[in-house]
C-alpha positions in Angstrom: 72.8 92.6 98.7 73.9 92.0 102.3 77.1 93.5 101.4 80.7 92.1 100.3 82.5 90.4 103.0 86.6 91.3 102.5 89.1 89.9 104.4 92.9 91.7 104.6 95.7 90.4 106.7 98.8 88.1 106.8 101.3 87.1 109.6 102.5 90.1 109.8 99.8 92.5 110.1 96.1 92.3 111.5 93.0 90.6 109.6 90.0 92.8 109.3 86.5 92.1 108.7 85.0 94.9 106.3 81.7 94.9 105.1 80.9 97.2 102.0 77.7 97.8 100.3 77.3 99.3 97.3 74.5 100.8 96.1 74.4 99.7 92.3 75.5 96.3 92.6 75.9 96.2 89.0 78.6 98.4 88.8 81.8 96.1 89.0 84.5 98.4 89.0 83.2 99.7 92.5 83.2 95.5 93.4 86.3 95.5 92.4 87.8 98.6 93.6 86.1 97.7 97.2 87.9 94.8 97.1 91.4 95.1 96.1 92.0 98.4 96.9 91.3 97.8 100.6 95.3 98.3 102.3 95.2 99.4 106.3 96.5 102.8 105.2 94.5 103.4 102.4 91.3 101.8 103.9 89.6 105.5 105.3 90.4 107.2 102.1 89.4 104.8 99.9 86.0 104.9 101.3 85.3 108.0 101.8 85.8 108.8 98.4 83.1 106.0 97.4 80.5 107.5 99.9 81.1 110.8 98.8 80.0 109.9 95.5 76.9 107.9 96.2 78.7 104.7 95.3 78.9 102.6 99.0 78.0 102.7 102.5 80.8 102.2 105.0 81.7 102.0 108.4 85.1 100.6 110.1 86.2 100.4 113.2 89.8 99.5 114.5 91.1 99.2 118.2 94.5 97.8 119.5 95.7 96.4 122.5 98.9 94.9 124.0 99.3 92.6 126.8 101.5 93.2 129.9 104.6 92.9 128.1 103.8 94.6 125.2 104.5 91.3 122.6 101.5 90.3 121.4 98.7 92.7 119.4 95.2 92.1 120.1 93.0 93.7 117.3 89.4 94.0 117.4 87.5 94.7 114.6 83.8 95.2 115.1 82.0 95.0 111.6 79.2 96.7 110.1 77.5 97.5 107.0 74.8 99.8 105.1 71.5 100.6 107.4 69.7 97.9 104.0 72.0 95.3 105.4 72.0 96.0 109.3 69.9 93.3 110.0 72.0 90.7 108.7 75.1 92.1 109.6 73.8 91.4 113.4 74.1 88.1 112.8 77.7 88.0 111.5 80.6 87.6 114.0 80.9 91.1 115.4 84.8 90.8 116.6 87.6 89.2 116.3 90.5 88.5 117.5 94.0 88.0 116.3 97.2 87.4 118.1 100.5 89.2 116.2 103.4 88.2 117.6 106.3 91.3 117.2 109.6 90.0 116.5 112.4 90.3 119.2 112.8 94.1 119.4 116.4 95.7 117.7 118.9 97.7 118.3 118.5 101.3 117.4 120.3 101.7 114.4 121.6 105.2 115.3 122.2 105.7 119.3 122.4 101.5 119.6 120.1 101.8 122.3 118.8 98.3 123.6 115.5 98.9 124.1 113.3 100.8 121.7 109.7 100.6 121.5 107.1 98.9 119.0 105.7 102.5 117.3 103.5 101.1 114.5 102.4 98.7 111.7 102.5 100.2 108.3 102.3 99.0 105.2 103.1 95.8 106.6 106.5 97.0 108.5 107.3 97.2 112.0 108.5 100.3 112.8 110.3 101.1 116.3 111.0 104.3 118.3 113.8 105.3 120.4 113.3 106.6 123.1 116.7 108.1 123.5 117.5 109.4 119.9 113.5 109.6 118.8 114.5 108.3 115.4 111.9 106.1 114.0 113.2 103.1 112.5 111.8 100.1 110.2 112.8 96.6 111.3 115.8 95.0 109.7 113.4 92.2 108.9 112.0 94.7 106.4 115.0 95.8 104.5 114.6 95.2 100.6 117.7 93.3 98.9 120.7 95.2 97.3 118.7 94.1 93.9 115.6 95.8 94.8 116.7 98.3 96.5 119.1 99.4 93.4 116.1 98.8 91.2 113.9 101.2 93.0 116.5 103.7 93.1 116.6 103.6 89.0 112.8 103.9 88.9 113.0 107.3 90.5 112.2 110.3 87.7 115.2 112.4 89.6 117.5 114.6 87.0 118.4 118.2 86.1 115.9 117.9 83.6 113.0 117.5 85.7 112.1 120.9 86.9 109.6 120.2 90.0 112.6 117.9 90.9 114.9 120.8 90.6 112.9 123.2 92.8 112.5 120.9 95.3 116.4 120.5 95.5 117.0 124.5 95.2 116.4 125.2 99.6 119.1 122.8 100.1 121.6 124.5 97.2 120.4 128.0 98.6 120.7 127.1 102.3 124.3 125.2 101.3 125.2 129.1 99.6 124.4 131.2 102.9 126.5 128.9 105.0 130.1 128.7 102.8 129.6 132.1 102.1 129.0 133.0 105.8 131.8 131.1 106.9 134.7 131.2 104.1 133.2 134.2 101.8 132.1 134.6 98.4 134.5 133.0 96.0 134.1 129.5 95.6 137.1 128.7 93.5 139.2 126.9 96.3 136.1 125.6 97.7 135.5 121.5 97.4 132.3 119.8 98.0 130.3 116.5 97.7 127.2 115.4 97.6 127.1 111.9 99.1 124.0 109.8 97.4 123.2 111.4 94.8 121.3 108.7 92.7 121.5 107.7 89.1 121.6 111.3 87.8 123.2 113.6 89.5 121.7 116.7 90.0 122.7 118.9 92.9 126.5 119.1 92.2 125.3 120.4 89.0 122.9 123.3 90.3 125.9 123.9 92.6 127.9 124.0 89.6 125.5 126.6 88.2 125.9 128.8 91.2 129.4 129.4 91.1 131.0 126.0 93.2 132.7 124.5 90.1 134.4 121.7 92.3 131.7 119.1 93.5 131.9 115.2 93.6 129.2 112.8 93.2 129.0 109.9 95.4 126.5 106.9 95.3 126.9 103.5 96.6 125.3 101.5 94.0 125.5 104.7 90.7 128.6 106.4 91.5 130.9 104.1 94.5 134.1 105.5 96.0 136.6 103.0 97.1 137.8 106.1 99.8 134.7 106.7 100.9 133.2 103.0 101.0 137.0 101.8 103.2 136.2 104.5 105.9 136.1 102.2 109.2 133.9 104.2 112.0 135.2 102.8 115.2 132.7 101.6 117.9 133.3 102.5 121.4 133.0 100.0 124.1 130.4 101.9 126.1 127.9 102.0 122.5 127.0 98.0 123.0 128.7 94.2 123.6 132.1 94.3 122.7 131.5 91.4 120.7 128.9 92.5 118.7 129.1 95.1 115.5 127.1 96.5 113.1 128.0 96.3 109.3 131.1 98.4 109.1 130.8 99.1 105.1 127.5 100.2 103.1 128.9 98.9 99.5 125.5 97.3 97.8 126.7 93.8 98.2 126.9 94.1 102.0 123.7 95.9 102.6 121.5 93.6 104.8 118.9 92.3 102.9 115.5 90.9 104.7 117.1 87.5 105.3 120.1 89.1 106.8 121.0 90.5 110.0 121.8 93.8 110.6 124.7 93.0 113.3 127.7 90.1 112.6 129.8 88.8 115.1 133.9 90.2 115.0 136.8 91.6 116.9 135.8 95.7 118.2 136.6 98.1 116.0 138.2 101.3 118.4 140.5 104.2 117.9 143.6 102.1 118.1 143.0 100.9 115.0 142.8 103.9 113.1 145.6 106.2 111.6 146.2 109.6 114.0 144.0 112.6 113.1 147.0 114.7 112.0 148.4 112.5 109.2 144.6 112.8 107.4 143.7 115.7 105.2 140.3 116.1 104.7 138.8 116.3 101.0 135.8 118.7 101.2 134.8 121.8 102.6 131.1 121.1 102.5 129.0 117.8 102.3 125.3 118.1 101.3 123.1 115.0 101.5 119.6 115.6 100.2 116.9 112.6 100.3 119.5 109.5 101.8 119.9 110.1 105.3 116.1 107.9 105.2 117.8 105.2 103.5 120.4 104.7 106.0 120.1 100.8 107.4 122.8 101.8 110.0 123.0 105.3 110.5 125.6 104.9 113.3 127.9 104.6 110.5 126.6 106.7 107.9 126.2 110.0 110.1 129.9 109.3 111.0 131.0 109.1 107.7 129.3 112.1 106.3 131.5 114.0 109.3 134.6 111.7 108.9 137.9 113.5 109.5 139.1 112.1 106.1 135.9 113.8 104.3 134.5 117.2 105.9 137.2 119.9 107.4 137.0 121.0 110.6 136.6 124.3 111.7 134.4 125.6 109.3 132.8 122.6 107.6 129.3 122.4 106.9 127.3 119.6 106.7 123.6 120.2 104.7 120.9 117.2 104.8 117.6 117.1 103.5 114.9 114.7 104.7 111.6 114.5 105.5 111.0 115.5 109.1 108.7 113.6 111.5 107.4 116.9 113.4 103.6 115.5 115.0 103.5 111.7 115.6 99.7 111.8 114.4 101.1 112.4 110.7 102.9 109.1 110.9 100.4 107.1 109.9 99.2 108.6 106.6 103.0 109.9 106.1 103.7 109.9 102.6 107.0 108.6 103.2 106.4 105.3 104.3 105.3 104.6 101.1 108.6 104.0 99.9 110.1 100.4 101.0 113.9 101.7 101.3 113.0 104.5 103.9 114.0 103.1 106.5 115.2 105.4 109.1 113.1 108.4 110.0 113.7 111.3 111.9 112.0 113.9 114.1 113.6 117.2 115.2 114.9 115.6 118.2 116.8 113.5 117.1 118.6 116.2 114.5 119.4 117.5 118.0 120.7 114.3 119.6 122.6 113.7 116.7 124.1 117.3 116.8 125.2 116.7 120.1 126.8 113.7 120.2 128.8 114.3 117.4 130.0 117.7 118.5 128.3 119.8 115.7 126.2 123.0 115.4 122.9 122.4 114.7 120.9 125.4 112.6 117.4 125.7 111.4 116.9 127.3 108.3 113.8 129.7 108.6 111.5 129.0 106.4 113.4 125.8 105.2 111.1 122.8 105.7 113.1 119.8 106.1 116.2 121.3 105.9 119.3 120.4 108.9 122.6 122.3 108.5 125.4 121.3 110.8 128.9 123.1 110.9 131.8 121.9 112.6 134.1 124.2 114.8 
């Protein structure tokens, strides 16, 4: 055989000429697994494992350009096949080329910075990067719908009864310990907490239970809503973009954007007139943990400013604990794990736990020897 000729690509993402050959063309569940297993970040791996075991020959070959004003993507994709089919592979079209037009570039969702930068293509997203926050962000073209968002959420295998699921949580309820402790000692009875998205089942408030903090709530938008919580209005400040322009104030499911919606609506500017004066607002929790959301956040300008909302976390002394997946060496990004999943959506690198830190007036800590793990306290 001169090999299998399988093309990949949509409007959103590049085509690619692959040429595959196995070497027992009567096996068809390597046919088949050549062809329909071939996704851009699967595409090495998949491959490798077939030449490893005798199966295929392979070779691929990717390069990317941009033009001057970085909007359109010129991929070229020189094919090749097995040494048995070289010869007739010559005489195939060695390139081509495909013009991707990027959609207009977004607001970042967290510093709402004008002008971030195309990153990547993944899983066919668009993901951006700030250059002055470094979060890593998907494009609001992208977001799922409430529906499937909510339905993804309630496929997770996430409860108290899943012990892998429970050690993974246990740094974050350990780390969460060492800081109350540190800062308002070891009895726990007057101590209030929440852990804000805790999914379908919770599980954290309940280890936290187990470790002495009997008062924790659960919140969730979509599993477990709070009508306090989900009425917080985060004011906008003139200087953060056009006064005439906001982003979604609330995160209730029915007003998450969904991939036919915008991210930004037009309305009057929220500021601090608007609001009720610090002193009349007594906040309800000591400490706020927030294990595995922070990702999920579609405006995390809001979100982060909830989590430390004067009506939720004490000051002085309050401690914030969140648990995400950290972006440490941009090479990981593109066989990251965590793009897998379609509602992760806002992804952060050290720097911009830092940037975040700062301009919200906390104390950022790294836990040693706490992967992942960001603990803020306010003074």
């Amino acid at each position: 055989s001169s090999g299998i000729n399988a093309e990949y690509g949509d409007t959103l993402q590049q085509q690619f000429h692959i040429f595959i050959t196995p070497n027992n063309n009567n096996n068809p569940f390597v046919n088949r697994l050549c062809v329909d297993w071939i996704e851009i970040t699967r595409l090495r791996r998949v491959c490798f494992i077939l030449v490893r075991l005798g199966e295929c020959n392979f070779s691929f070959q990717m390069q990317q350009q941009t033009n001057n004003e970085g909007d359109v993507i010129t991929t070229t994709t020189p094919s090749s096949s097995s040494s048995s089919s070289s010869s007739s592979s010559k005489k195939r079209k060695q390139s081509q080329q495909v013009e991707v037009q990027i959609p207009p570039t977004p607001t970042c969702p967290l510093c709402l910075f004008q002008s971030p930068v195309f990153f990547s293509i993944q899983f066919k997203r668009y993901f951006f990067s700030c250059p002055q926050c470094s979060l890593v962000f998907v494009h609001p073209q992208h977001h799922v719908s409430p529906t499937a968002e909510k339905h993804r959420y309630s496929t997770h295998n996430n409860d108290k009864l899943d012990q892998r699921y429970v050690n993974f949580l246990m740094p974050a309820v350990l780390e969460l310990i060492e800081r109350v402790t540190a800062l308002h000692g070891a009895k726990f009875d007057d101590i209030r907490g929440l852990d804000y998205g805790c999914g379908p089942s919770p599980t954290l408030s309940y280890l936290l239970k187990e470790q002495g903090i009997p008062h924790v709530d659960d919140y969730d938008p979509y599993f477990y809503p709070s009508s306090q919580i989900d009425s917080i209005v985060i004011p906008f400040k003139k200087e953060d973009g056009p006064s005439d322009i906001i982003l979604t104030q609330t995160t209730t499911p029915t007003d998450f954007p969904s991939s036919s919606q915008s991210t930004t609506t037009e309305s009057t500017l929220i500021t601090d007139d608007n609001l009720p004066p610090l002193s009349t607002i007594k906040p309800l929790y000591d400490f706020i943990t927030c294990t595995e959301t922070a990702e999920h956040f579609y405006v995390p300008y809001i979100d982060w400013r909830k989590l430390t909302h004067t009506s939720l976390l004490k000051r002085n002394g309050g401690v914030l604990v969140v648990m995400t997946s950290l972006l440490y060496n941009d090479e990981q990004f593109e066989n990251w794990a965590y793009l897998r999943d379609v509602t992760h959506v806002s992804l952060y690198r050290p720097k911009t736990m830092e940037y975040i830190a700062k301009d919200l007036g906390l104390e950022l800590i790294w836990p040693v020897e706490r992967k992942n793990i960001a603990a803020f306290i306010i003074r």
